[in-house]
C-alpha positions in Angstrom: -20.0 -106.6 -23.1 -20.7 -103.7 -25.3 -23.3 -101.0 -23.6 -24.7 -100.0 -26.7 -28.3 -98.9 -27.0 -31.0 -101.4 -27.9 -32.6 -100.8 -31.4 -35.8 -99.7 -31.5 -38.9 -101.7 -32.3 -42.7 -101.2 -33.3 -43.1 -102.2 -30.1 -41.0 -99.8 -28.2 -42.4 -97.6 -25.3 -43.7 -94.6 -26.7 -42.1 -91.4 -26.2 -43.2 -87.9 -24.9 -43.0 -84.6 -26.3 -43.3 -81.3 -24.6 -43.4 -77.8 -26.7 -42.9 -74.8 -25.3 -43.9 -71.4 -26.7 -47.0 -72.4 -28.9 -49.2 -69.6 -30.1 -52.1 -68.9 -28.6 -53.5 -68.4 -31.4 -52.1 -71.8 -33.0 -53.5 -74.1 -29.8 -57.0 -72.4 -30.4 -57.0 -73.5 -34.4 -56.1 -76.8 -33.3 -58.8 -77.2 -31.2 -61.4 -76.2 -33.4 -60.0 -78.0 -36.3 -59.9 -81.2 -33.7 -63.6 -80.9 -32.8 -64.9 -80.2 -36.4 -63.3 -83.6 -37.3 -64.8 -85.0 -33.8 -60.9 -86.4 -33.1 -58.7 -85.5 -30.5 -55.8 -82.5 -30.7 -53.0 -85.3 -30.0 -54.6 -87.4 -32.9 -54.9 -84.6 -35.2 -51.4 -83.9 -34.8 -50.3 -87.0 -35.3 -52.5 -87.1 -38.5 -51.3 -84.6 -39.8 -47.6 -85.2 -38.8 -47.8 -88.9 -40.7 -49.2 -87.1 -43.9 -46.1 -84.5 -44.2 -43.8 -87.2 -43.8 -45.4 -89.4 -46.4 -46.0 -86.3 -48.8 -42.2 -85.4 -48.0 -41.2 -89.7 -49.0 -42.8 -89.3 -51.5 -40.8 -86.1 -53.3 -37.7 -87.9 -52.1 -36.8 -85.6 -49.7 -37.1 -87.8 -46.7 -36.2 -91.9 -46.5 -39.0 -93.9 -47.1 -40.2 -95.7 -43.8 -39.6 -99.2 -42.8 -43.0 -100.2 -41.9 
C-alpha cells in the first residue's frame, strides 16, 4: 500500500492560521474596517483574501480555481 496523502476536498477539515508580528497599527484598521461593514475581522479577511485571488485569476497571474 502506497502512504500517500489523501487529496483534498470541499469538504476537507478546515485549516488554521496563526501570524505572528502583525502591526499594531494594522489589527486596529482591521477592526474598524470590520465593524463599519458590521462583519467579523476573520470574515473581512477572508473577503478580502478571495477578491485578490480572483483579481490576480483574472490578470493570469494565478491558476484559475477549480470550484
Amino acid at each position: 500500500m502506497c502512504n500517500m496523502p489523501k487529496k483534498k476536498t470541499e469538504d476537507a477539515e478546515p485549516g488554521a492560521w496563526m501570524l505572528r508580528d502583525v502591526p499594531r497599527d494594522l489589527m486596529e484598521r482591521m477592526k474598524i474596517a470590520a465593524a463599519v461593514q458590521r462583519t467579523t475581522v476573520k470574515a473581512l479577511l477572508f473577503q478580502l483574501a478571495e477578491n485578490h485571488l480572483a483579481e490576480m485569476e483574472k490578470k493570469g497571474q494565478f491558476p484559475k480555481s477549480r470550484s
